[in-house]
C-alpha positions as CSV (number, residue, x, y, z in Angstrom):
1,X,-3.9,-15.7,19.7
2,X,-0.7,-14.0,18.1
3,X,-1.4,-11.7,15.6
4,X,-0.1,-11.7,12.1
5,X,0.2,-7.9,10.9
6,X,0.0,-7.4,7.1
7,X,-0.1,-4.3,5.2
8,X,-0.3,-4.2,1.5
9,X,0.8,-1.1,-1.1
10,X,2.1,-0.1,-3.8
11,X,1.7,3.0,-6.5
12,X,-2.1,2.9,-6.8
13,X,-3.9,1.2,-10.0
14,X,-1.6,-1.8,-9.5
15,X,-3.2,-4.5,-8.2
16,X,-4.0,-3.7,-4.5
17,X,-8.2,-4.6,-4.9
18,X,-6.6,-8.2,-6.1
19,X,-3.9,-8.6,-2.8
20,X,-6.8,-7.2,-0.7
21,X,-8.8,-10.5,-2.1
22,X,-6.4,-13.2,-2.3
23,X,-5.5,-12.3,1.3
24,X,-8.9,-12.4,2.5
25,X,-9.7,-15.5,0.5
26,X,-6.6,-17.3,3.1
27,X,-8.2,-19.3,7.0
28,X,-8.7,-17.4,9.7
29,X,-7.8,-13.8,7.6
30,X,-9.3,-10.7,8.1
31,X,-8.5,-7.5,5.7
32,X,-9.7,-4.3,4.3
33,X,-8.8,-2.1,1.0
34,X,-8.4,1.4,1.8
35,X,-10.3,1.2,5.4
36,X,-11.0,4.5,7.3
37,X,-9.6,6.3,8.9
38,X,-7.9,7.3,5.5
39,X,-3.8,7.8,6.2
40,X,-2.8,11.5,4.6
41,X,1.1,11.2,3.0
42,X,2.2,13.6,5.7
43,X,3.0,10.9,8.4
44,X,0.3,11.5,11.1
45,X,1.2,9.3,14.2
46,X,-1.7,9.9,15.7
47,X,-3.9,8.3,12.3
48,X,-1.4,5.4,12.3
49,X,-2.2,4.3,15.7
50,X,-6.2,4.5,15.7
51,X,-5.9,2.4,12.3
52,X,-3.6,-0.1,13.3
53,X,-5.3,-0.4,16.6
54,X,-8.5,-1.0,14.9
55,X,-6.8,-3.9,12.4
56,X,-5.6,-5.7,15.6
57,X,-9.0,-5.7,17.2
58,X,-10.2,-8.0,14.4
59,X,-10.8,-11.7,15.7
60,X,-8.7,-13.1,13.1
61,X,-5.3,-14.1,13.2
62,X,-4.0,-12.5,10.0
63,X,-5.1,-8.9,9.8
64,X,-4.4,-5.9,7.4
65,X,-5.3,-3.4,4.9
66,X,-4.3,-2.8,1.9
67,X,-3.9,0.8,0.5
68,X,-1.2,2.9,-1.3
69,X,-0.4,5.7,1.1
70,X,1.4,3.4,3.9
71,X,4.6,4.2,2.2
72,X,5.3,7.2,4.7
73,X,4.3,4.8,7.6
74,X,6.3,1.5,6.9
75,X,9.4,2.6,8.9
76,X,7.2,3.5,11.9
77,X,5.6,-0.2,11.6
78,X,8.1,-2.0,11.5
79,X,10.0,-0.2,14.3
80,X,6.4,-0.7,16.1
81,X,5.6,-4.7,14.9
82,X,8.2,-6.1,14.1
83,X,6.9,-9.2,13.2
84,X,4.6,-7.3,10.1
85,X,4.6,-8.1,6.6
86,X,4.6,-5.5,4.1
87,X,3.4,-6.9,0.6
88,X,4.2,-4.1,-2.1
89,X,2.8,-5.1,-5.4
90,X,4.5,-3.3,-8.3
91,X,3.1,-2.9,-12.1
92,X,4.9,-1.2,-14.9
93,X,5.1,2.5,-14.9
94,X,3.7,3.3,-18.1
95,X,0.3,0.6,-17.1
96,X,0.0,2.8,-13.5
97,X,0.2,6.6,-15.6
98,X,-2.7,5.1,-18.2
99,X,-4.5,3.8,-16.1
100,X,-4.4,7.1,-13.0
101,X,-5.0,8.7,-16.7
102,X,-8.2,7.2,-17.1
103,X,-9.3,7.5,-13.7
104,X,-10.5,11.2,-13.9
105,X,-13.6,11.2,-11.6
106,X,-11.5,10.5,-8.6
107,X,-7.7,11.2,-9.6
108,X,-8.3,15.0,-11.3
109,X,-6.1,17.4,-9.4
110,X,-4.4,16.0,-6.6
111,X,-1.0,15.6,-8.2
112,X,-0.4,19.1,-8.9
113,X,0.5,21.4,-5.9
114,X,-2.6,23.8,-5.2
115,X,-3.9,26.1,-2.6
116,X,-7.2,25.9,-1.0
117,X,-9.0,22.6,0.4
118,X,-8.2,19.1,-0.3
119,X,-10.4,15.8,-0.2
120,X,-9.8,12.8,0.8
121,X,-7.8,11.4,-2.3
122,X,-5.7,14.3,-2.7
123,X,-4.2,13.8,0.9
124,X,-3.4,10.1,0.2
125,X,-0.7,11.0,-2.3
126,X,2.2,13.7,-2.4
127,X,1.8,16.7,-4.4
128,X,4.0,17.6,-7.0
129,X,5.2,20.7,-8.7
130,X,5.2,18.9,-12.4
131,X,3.1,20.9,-15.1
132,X,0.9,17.9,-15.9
133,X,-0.8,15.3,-13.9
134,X,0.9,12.7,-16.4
135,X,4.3,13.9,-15.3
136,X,3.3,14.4,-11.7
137,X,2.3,10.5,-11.8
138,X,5.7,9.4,-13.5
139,X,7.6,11.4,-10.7
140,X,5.3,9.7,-8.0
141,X,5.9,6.1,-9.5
142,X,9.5,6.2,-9.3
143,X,9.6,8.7,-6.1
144,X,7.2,5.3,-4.7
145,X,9.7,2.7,-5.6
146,X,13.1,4.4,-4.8
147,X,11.6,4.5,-1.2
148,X,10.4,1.2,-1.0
149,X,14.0,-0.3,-2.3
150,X,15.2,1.6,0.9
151,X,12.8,-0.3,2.7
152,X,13.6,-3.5,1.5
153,X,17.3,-2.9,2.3
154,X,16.5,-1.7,5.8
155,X,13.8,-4.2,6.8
156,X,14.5,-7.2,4.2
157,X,12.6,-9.6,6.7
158,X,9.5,-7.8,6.5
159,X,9.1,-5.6,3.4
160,X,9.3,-7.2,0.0
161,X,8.1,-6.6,-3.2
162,X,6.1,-8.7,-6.1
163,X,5.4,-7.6,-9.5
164,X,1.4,-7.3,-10.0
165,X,1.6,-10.2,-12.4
166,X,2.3,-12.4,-9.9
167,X,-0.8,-12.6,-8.7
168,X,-1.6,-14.5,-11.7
169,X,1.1,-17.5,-11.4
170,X,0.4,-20.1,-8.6
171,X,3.5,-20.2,-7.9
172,X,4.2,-16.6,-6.9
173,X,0.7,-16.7,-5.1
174,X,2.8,-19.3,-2.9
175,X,5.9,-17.1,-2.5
176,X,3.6,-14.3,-1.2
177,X,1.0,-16.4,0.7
178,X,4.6,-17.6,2.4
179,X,6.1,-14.2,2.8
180,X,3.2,-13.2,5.0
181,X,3.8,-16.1,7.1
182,X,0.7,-18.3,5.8
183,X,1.2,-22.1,6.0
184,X,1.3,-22.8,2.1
């Protein structure tokens, strides 16, 4: 059976637990949200390989994960698969920094640059020399969507972009159920 490849991101805190659902709501679909082994920013082709092999192992035709920090690793799949769909959900700027805001028991100090050990989350995203985590998470929001409008441009057949909301019209369920290659 050929394998349909499809990777869902975006900023964080837009929308990716919802993608991860609708997609595994779809026939013969198999997909995680933020599956280990967790993918660190700085692009580790050796972590890329072990988690990509272990999505195509499922016994499902459509296969993924859905998780913010593929953004470093979208060239190298798509160079790699080149049938994959990237699915990057995108919610308002100001909606992402209020909501990291709130999230303080896991998102406290990963977005400022610091010495000594990191976790797990802090690895995920970039660091940032910005004096406050609000302004660290402005810079990563737009740093995130410059690069994936580069994507589009250089892979427009399998990177595209949805706002969040549409997850909430049935109509733009279609359009990405359709994107991915699903028979809608």
């Amino acid at each position: 059976m050929k394998k349909q490849l499809i990777i869902g991101m975006g900023s964080g805190r837009c929308g990716t637990v919802s993608l991860y659902r609708l997609l595994n709501l779809q026939k013969n679909s198999f997909f995680t949200h933020e599956s280990k082994p967790l993918l660190t920013w700085k692009f580790d082709k050796k972590s890329i390989d072990k988690k990509l092999k272990k999505i195509l192992a499922k016994p499902k035709k459509y296969v993924g994960d859905v998780n913010s920090c593929y953004l470093p690793y979208v060239d190298y799949i798509c160079k790699n698969y080149s049938s994959a769909k990237i699915v990057v959900l995108k919610r308002p700027k100001e909606e992402v920094v209020e909501s990291f805001m709130r999230k303080k028991e896991i998102f406290g100090h990963q977005w400022i640059s610091k010495k000594g050990k990191e976790g797990k989350w802090e690895k995920m995203f970039p660091k940032s020399t910005a004096s406050t985590k609000e302004e660290a998470i402005k810079e990563y929001w737009e740093d995130y969507y410059i690069e994936v409008s580069k994507l589009m441009r250089k892979y427009p057949k399998n990177v595209k972009l949805f706002e969040t909301q549409a997850l909430n019209s049935k109509r733009s369920v279609k359009a990405i159920l359709g994107f991915c290659s699903y028979m809608v």
